[in-house]
DRENDO-1510 file (C-alpha; in Angstrom, 1 decimal, always signed):
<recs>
REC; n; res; u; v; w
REC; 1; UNK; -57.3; -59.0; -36.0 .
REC; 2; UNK; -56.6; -62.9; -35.2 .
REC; 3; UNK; -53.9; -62.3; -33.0 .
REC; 4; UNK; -56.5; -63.2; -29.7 .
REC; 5; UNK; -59.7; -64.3; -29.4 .
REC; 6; UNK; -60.6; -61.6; -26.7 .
REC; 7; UNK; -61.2; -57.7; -27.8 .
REC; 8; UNK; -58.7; -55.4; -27.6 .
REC; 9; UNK; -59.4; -52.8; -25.2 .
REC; 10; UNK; -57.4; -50.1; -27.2 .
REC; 11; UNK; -58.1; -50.1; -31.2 .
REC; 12; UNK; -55.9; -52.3; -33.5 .
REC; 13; UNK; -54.3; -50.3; -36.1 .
REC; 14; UNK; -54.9; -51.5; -40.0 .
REC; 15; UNK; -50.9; -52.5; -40.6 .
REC; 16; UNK; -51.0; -54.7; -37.5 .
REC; 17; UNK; -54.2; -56.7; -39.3 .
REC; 18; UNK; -52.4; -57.1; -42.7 .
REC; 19; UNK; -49.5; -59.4; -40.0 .
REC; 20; UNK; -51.7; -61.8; -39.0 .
REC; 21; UNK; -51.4; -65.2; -40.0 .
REC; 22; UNK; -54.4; -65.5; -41.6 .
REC; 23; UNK; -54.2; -62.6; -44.1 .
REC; 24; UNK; -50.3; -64.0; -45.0 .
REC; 25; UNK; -50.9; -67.9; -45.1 .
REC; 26; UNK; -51.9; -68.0; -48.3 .
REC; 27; UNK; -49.7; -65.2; -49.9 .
REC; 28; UNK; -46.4; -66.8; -50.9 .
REC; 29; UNK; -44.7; -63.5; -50.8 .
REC; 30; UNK; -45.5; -63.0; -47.6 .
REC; 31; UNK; -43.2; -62.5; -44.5 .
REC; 32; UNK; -44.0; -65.1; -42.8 .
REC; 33; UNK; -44.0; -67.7; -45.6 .
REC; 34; UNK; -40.3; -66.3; -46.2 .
REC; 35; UNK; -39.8; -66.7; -42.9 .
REC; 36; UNK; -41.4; -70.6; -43.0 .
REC; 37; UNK; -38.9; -71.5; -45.8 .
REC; 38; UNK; -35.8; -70.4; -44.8 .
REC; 39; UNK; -36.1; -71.9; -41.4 .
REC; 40; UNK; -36.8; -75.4; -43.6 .
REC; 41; UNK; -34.0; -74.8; -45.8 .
REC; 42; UNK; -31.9; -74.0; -42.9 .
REC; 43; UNK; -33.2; -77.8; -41.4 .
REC; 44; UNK; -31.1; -79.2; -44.2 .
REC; 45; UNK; -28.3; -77.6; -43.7 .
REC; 46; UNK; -25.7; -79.6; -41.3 .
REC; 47; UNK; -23.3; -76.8; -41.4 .
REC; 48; UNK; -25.3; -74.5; -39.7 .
REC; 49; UNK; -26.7; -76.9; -37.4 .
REC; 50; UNK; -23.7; -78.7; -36.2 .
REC; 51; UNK; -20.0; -76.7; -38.2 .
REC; 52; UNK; -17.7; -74.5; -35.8 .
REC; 53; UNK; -18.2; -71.3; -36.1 .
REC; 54; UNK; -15.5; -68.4; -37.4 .
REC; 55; UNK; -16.2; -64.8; -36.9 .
REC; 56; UNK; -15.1; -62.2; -39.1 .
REC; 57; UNK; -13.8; -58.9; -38.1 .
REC; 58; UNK; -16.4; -56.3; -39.9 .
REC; 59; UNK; -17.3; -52.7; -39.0 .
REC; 60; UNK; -20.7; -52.7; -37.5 .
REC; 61; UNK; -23.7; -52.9; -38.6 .
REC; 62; UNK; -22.6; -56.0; -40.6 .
REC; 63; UNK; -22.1; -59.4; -38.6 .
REC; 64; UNK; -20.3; -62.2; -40.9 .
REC; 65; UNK; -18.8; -66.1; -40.2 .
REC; 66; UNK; -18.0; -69.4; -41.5 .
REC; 67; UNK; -19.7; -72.3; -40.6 .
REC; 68; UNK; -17.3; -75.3; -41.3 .
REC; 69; UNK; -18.7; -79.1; -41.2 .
REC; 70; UNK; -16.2; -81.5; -42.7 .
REC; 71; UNK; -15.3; -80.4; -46.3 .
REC; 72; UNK; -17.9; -78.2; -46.3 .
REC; 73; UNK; -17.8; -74.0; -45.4 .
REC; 74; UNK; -20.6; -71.7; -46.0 .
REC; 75; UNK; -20.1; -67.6; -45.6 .
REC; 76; UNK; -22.8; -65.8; -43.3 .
REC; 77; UNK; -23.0; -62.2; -43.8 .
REC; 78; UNK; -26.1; -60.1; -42.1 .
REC; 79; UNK; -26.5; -56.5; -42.3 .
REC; 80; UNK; -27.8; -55.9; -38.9 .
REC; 81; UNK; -29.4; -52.3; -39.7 .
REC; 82; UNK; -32.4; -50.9; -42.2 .
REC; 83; UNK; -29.3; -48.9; -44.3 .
REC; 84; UNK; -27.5; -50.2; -46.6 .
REC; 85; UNK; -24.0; -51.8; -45.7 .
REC; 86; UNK; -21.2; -52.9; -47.8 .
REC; 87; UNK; -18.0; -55.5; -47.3 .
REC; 88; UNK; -15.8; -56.6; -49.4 .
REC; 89; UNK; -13.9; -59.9; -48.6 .
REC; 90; UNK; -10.9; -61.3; -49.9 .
REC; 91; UNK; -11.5; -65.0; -51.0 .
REC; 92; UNK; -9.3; -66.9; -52.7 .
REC; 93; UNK; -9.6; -70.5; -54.2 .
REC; 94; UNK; -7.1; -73.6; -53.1 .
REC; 95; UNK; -6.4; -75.9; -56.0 .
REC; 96; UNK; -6.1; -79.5; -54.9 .
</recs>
């Protein structure tokens, strides 16, 4: 399936095949192409690299913090299970 160049000694299932790198290089919608850009656009980002870090108090399964570099503050929010999760936050907007 690409994963090794020796056989398996127990059978590789079908779904396991459709992961490997060479059946998703060249489909842009794959996983790991997803994968590949977001860890590039997160390269650019300095506030997630180098801000300070603010957790939120959430109910689980949702994990969400600031990153803060300078003037700059982005919002994280993961929904750390496969259901769907909801959280509201109260934002509000400083004039200067």
């Amino acid at each position: 399936a690409g994963f090794s160049e020796v056989k398996p000694w127990l059978p590789v299932d079908q779904q396991h095949k459709l992961q490997a790198v060479a059946e998703q290089e060249n489909d842009s919608n794959s996983i790991l192409n997803a994968y590949r850009e977001f860890m590039a656009w997160r390269k650019n980002q300095p506030v997630l690299l180098e801000g300070d870090i603010e957790f939120l108090q959430t109910e689980e399964p949702i994990l969400a913090f600031y990153r803060t570099l300078n003037d700059e503050k982005m919002l994280c929010v993961f929904n750390l299970s496969a259901s769907q999760a909801k959280l509201t936050i109260n934002a509000s907007v400083e004039n200067e």
